[in-house]
C-alpha positions in Angstrom: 3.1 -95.1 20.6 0.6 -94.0 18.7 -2.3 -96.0 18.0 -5.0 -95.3 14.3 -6.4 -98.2 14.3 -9.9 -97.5 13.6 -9.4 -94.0 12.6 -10.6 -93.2 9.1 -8.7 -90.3 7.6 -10.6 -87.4 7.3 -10.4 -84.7 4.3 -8.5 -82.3 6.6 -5.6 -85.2 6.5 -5.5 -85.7 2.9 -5.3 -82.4 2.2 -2.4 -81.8 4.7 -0.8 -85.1 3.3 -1.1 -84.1 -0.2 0.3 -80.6 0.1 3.1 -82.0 2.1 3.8 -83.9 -0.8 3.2 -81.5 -3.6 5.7 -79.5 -1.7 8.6 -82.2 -1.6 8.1 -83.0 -5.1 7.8 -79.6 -6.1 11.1 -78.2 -4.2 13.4 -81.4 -5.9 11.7 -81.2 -9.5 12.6 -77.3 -9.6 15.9 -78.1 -8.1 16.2 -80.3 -11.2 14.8 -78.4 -14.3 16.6 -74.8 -12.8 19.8 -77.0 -13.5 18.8 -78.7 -16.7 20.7 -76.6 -20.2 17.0 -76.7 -21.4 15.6 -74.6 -19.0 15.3 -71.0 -20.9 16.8 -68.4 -17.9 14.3 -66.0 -19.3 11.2 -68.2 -18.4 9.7 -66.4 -15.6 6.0 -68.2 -15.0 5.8 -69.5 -11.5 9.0 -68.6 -10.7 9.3 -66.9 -7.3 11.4 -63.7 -7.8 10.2 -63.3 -11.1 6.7 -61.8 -12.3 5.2 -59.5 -15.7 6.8 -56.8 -14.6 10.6 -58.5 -14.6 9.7 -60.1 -17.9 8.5 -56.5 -19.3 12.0 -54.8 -18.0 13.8 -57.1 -20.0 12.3 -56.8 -22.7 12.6 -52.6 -22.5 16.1 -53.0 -21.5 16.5 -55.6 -24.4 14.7 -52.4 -26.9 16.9 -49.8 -25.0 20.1 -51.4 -25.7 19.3 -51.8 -29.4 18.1 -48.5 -29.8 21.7 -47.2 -28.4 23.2 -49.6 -30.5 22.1 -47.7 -33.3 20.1 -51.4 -34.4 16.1 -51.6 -35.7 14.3 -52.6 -33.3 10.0 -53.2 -34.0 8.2 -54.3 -30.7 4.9 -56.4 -31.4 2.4 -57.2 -28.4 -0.2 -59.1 -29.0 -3.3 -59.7 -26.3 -4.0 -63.7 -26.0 -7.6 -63.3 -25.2 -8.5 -61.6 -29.4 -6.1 -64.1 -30.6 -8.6 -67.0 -30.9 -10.8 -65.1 -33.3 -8.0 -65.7 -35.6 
């Protein structure tokens, strides 16, 4: 058996402690909201699998299919950073 008594808990520990937890919480709350109707499929921050340049193919393919559809299509990409001047 084990015995902490007088131990005190250094950083190290709660480090390892909290990450072990971040972790558990983390793996059931994405199990939940990847379930959940509102949960857009498209959304693709922090999602493993998915990164800028999955989210910039789908938006070409999405401009690609209208263009063969014959369908107007205007593409407008703004950069965040100049936005705040407005």
């Amino acid at each position: 058996m084990l015995n902490f008594r007088g131990r005190v808990p250094t950083d190290v520990d709660m480090i390892t402690i909290s990450k072990v937890i971040e972790r558990l919480v983390l793996s059931r709350l994405e199990h939940h909201l990847n379930g959940s109707r509102n949960f857009c499929h498209l959304h693709s921050t922090y999602r493993s699998g998915h990164s800028t340049e999955t989210s910039l193919l789908h938006v070409l393919n999405r401009v690609y299919t209208a263009a063969d559809e014959k369908r107007a299509t205007v593409l407008v990409a703004l950069e965040s950073r100049h936005l705040s001047r407005f």
